[in-house]
Structures are given as C-alpha cells and as structure tokens.
C-alpha positions in Angstrom: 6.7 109.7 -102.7 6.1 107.1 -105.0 3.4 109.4 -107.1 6.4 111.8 -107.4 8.7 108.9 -108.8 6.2 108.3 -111.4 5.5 111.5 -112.3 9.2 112.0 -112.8 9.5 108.9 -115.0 6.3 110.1 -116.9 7.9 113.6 -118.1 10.7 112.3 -119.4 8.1 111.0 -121.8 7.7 114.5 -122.7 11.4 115.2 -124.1 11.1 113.3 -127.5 7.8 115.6 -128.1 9.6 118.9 -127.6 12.5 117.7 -129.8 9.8 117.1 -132.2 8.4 120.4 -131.9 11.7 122.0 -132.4 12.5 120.2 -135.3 8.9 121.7 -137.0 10.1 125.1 -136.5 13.3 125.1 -137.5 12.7 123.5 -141.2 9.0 125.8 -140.9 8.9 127.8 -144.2 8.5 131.2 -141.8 9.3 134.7 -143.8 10.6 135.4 -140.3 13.0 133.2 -138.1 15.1 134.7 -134.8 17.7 133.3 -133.1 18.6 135.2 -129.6 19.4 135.0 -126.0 20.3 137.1 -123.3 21.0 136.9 -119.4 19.0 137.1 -116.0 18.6 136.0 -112.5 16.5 132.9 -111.0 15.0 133.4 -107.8 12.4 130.8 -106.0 9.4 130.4 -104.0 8.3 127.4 -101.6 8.4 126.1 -97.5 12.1 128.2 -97.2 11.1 131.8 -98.7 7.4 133.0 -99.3 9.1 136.2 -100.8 11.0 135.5 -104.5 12.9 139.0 -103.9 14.0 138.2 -100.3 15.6 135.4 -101.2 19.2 134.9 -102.6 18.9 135.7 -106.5 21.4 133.9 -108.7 22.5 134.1 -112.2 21.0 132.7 -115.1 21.2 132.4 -119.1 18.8 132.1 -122.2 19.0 131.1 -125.7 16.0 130.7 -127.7 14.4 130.2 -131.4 11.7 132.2 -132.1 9.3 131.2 -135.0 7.0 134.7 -136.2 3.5 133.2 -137.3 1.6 136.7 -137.3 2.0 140.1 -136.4 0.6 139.5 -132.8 1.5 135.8 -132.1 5.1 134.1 -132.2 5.9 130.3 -131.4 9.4 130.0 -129.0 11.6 127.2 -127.9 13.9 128.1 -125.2 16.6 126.9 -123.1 17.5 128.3 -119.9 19.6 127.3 -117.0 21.5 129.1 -113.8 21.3 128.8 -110.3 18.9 128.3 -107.7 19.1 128.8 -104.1 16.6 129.1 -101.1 17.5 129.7 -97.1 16.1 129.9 -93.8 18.6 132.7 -93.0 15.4 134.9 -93.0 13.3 133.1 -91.1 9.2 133.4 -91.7 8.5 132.0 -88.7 9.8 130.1 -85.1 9.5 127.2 -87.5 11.8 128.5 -90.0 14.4 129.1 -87.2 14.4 125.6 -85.5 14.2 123.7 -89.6 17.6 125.9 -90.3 17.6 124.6 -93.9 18.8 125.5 -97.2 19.6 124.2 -100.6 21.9 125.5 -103.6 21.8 123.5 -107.0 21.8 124.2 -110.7 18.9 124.1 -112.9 18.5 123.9 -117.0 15.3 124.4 -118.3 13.5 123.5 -121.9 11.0 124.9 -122.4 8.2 126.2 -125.9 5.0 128.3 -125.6 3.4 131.3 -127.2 4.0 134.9 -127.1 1.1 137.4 -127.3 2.3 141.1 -128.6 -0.6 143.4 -127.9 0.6 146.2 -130.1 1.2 145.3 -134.0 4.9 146.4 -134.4 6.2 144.2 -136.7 3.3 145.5 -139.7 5.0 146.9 -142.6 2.5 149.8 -142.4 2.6 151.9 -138.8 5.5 153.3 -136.7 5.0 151.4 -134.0 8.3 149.6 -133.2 7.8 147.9 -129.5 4.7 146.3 -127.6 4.2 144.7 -124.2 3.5 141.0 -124.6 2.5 137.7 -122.9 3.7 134.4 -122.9 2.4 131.5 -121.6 3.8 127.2 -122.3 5.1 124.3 -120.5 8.7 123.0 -120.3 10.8 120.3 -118.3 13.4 121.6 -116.1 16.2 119.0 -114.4 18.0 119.8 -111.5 22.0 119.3 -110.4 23.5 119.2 -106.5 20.0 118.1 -104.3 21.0 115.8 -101.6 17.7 113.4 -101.4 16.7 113.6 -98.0 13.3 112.7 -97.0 11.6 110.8 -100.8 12.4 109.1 -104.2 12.1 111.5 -106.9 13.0 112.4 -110.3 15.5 115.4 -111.4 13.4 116.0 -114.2 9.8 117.9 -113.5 7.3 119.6 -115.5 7.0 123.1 -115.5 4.7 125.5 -116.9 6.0 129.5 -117.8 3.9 132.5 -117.5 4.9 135.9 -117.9 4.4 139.3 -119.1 7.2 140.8 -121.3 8.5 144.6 -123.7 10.1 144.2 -126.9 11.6 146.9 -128.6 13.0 146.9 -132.1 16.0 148.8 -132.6 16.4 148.0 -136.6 14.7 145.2 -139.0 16.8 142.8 -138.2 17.7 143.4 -134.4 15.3 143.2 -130.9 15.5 143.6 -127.7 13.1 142.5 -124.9 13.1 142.8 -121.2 10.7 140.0 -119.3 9.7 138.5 -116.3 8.1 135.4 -115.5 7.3 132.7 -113.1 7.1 128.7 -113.4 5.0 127.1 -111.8 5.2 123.0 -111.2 3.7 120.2 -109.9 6.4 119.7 -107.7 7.4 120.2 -103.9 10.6 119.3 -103.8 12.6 121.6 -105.5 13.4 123.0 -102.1 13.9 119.3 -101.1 11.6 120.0 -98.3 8.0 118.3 -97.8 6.4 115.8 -96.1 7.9 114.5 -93.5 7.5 112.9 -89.7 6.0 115.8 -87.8 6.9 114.4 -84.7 10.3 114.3 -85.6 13.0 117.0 -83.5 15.1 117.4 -87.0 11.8 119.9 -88.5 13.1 119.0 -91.8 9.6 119.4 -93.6 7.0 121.7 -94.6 4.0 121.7 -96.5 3.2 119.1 -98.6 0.3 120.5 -100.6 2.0 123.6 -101.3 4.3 123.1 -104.6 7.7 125.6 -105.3 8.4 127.9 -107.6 10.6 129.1 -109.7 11.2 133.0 -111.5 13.3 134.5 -114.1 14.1 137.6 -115.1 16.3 139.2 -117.7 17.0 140.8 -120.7 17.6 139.5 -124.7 18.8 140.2 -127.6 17.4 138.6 -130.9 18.4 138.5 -134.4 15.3 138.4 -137.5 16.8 136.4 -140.4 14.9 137.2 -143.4 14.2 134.6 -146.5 13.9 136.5 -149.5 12.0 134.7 -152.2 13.4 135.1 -156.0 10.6 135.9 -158.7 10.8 133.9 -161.5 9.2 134.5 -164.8 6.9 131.8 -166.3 8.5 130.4 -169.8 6.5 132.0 -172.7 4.5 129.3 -174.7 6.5 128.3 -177.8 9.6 129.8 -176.3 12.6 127.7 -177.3 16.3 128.0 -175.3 19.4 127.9 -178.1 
C-alpha cells in the first residue's frame, strides 16, 4: 500500500515533463501539423472481468496534436477521457459471486508516443492514400468516483498505450483513422480491488500481482495544416532601393 502511495506521488513528477513535450511540438518548425479528435468507448480488464468485451463498455472522447516528422513516423500528444466501469454481474467464478463487487468512475487520460505507418501514404509521389499503423508511448491517467476501500493510493497512475491503428486520407488536408488499443499500468487498483484479508467473509479482494487494464477504441478525424514557405530573392550586388 505504501509502495502504491509513492508511486502515485512519483508520477505526478511526470506531468511538468509532458507539458514540456507538448510545448516542443507545438512551436516545432514541422511542414506538417494536425490537430483532431474523435470518439470511442473504454472498456477494462482486471480481478472483476477477464473479458474487455464482456464487460459494460462506456463512452469516451479524444483530442490530439499530431506532429508529422517523416513519411512513416509521427510524434502525438493526446488527451482522452470517458467512463469506466467493471462488475461481477457476470461472474468468472464461485468467487466472483460471493465478492458481488463493482465500480463506476470517470477517467482522463494524457498521454504522447509514436505512431508507425507501414505504408508511405503521405509521399508526394505514389497513390497510396491510407496505411495500417502502430503506436506505442506512456501517459498518466487520473481517476474520479473510487471509494477507497482496502489501501492508500494515488488518483493519478502511469500508463503505457499500445495499439494497432488505419488511417485513410480523404483529401490533403483531411484524415480519418479508426484504432484500437490497450493501456497497460502498474497499477491494481483501478478496479479498487486487491490485496486484502483472505480470511475475511466480505471477499473484497483479488489478486494482488495481477495489475488492470484499460482499452479504447474509436474513430477520428484530423485536420493537416500546411506552412507554406515564401521564396525570396537574394538582393543583387550593387542594387540600390529609391
């Protein structure tokens, strides 16, 4: 418990470096800079569900900054947040049924990493306009509505997104990309069921060695802005302005 508190207290270290991170991409001198979002669902995995698509799915939102550095490989800083729920409604076991747990809170999500497009559909010189891609990072996520039960610990965790992605670009200017992904954390509380007195009648724990996660899935929209550059034309020597 008290590892978890520290841990907690150690991530928010982490904010003022992804503010900093932000701040380099925004004022990056990129030819290409997107600014999207789009909508989903959040769904989890941990002691109350061992299945992310048997358990309640709720909504959830994205809006994101994506920074192009080549053809195949993009920088993007992301918020996310929406609902998350788990039950023991469908039980996994005789365990599950005696524990009768749930939880329902509200989680936000920042989060940068890389995206990998396998396909080269942004060159200027194929016709090639969508690719499958990867993306892989780490964020922080902070969670609303828990009712601490059983330990001391933080809101605020680390988490760290994988996924697998399709973009598709409908004009210069305008993408869109359907993606799924899941976060894993160091974590085992998201559920706010752990470690707890085995002997106890209650059966409010579960595995403490066995940390939650989290999934999203949607779709986005994303909009390139292009910076044009202006030629200019070197003075001639000896030229004189009247």
């Amino acid at each position: 418990m008290i590892e978890s508190l520290k841990m907690g207290i150690h991530i928010k270290n982490w904010v003022p470096i992804f503010v900093f991170l932000l701040m380099i991409s925004v004022v990056s001198s990129a030819q290409r800079r997107e600014l999207g979002g789009g909508i989903g669902a959040l769904s989890y995995t941990g002691d109350l569900s061992r299945n992310a698509l048997k358990n309640p799915i709720k909504p959830a939102a994205t809006v994101f900054y994506r920074f192009n550095m080549r053809d195949h490989l993009s920088i993007r800083v992301s918020f996310m947040a929406g609902g998350l729920s788990g039950t023991d409604g469908k039980p996994i076991d005789a365990f599950s049924v005696a524990r009768a747990s749930s939880f329902n809170i509200f989680l936000s999500e920042f989060s940068t990493g890389l995206e990998y497009y396998f396909l080269n559909f942004r060159g200027k010189n194929n016709n090639i306009n969508w690719s499958p891609y990867f993306f892989g990072g780490v964020g922080i996520f902070g969670m609303l509505g828990h009712e601490n039960k059983t330990a001391t610990y933080s809101n605020v965790q680390l988490a760290i997104p994988l996924g697998i992605g399709f973009r598709y670009r409908m004009s210069p200017k305008w993408s869109f990309a359907v993606e799924t992904g899941v976060r894993a954390t160091l974590f085992d509380y998201l559920d706010n069921i752990s470690e707890g007195d085995l002997f106890s009648k209650d059966y409010q724990y579960g595995n403490p060695f066995d940390n939650d996660k989290y999934y999203f899935a949607g779709v986005s929209i994303s909009y390139t802005f292009y910076r044009v550059e202006c030629p200019t034309l070197p003075l001639k020597q000896g030229y004189r302005r009247r």
